[in-house]
Phi, psi and omega in degrees: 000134175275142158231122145321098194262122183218165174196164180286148202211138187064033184263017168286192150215150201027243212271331225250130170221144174279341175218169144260114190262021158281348190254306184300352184247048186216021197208312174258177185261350189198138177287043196281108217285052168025127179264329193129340200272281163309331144180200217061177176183161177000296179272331179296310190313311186288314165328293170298356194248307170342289204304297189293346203277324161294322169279025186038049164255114168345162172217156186214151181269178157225101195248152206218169175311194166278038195235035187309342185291282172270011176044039165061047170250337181264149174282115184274151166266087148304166146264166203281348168295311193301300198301319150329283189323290189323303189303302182284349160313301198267011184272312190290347167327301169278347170296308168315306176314305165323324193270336165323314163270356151088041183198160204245155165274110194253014170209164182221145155219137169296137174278158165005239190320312196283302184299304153336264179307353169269312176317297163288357186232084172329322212285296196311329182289323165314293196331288195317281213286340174257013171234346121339312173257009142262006162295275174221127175273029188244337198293161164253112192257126177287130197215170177266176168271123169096046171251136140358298164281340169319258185340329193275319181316293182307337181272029182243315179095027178276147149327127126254157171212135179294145202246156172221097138353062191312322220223017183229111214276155179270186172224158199289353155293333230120304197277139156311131159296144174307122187326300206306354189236140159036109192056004185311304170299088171283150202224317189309097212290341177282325142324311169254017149285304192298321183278336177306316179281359161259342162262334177326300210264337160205041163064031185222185161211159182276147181263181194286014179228338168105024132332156172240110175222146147355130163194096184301079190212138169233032180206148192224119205248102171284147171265132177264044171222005181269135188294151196060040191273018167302302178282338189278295173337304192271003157286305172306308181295333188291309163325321219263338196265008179249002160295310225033069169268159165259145174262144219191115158280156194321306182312007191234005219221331171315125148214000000 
């Protein structure tokens, strides 16, 4: 079995970074870049995709509100034209970089708040996925599974590939718990050793009340602000070759 292993990536700005991602891009097979609004800027964006090209890692963009203040977590009232215009700002950006450096963006995943409001909204989630694929109808949207954007993406005729959250608790739905309450973050590595090796092995994971659900995904997503998230990655890869799975970027992995 092929997987994708990803993480978020260059969400720092100028001299200040959250992780190390020269270390994290020697661990995952695909990259999501920071665009500039919620965090990156020019030169990380140019970095990172520098970083991935050497490690043969996909690269994606990751575009989040204008909100750096709020690491792109608060919700804005945007109109849904505005939030378009935002999106393809910061997708054709890392493209231009990308292409500069003579390598393609081959997935977009939406950050927090910006996914959140897309995620809830049909008309808008059309909106976003029928300008993504008049961009490049080629690209692969990173989704939850039986989500708004899943749905929206596919009447787009785009790719997608389904995410599995290493480090972040479900509700006995599906859905991510809200950061704000309790255990939302698993931080523990023996926790998130177990559940990788549960979803790993028969595609389901446990939810915060201890459901057992279903979790249809072939990407397994480390947050690189989540604490120790060096180690959680490289725990998540261990995992994934003792299974004997292979790791594969997004671009091998869309359908």
């Amino acid at each position: 079995m092929k997987i994708d292993l990803n993480s978020d990536m260059g969400e720092g700005f100028g001299p200040y970074r959250l992780c190390d991602d020269e270390a994290m891009m020697k661990i995952v097979s695909s990259a999501n870049i920071a665009c500039g609004f919620h965090g990156g800027d020019p030169d990380t964006m140019g970095r990172m995709v520098r970083l991935a090209k050497q490690n043969g890692v996909g690269i994606g963009a990751h575009p989040g509100l204008p909100d750096r203040l709020g690491f792109g977590r608060r919700e804005i009232p945007f109109q849904a034209d505005e939030l378009r215009q935002q999106m393809l700002y910061q997708l054709g950006a890392l493209m231009a970089i990308a292409g500069a450096e003579q390598v393609t963006v081959s997935h977009i995943s939406f950050h927090a708040a910006m996914g959140n409001m897309v995620n809830r909204d049909p008309v808008l989630a059309d909106l976003m996925m029928n300008a993504i694929a008049t961009v490049d109808a080629n690209l692969v949207v990173f989704v939850t599974s039986g989500s708004e954007i899943e749905q929206a993406a596919k009447r787009a005729r785009l790719k997608t590939l389904a995410l599995f959250l290493a480090d972040r608790a479900y509700d006995a739905g599906g859905k991510l718990v809200t950061r704000r309450l309790p255990g939302a973050v698993i931080k523990d590595e023996a926790a998130v050793r177990a559940r990788v090796r549960k979803f790993l092995v028969d595609g389901s994971v446990e939810s915060i009340d201890g459901a057992v659900i279903a979790m249809p995904a072939r990407s397994i997503l480390v947050h690189s602000d989540t604490p120790g998230a060096l180690e959680l990655a490289g725990i998540v890869r261990g995992e994934i070759e003792a299974t004997g799975a292979t790791l594969a970027p997004a671009a091998e992995l869309g359908d």
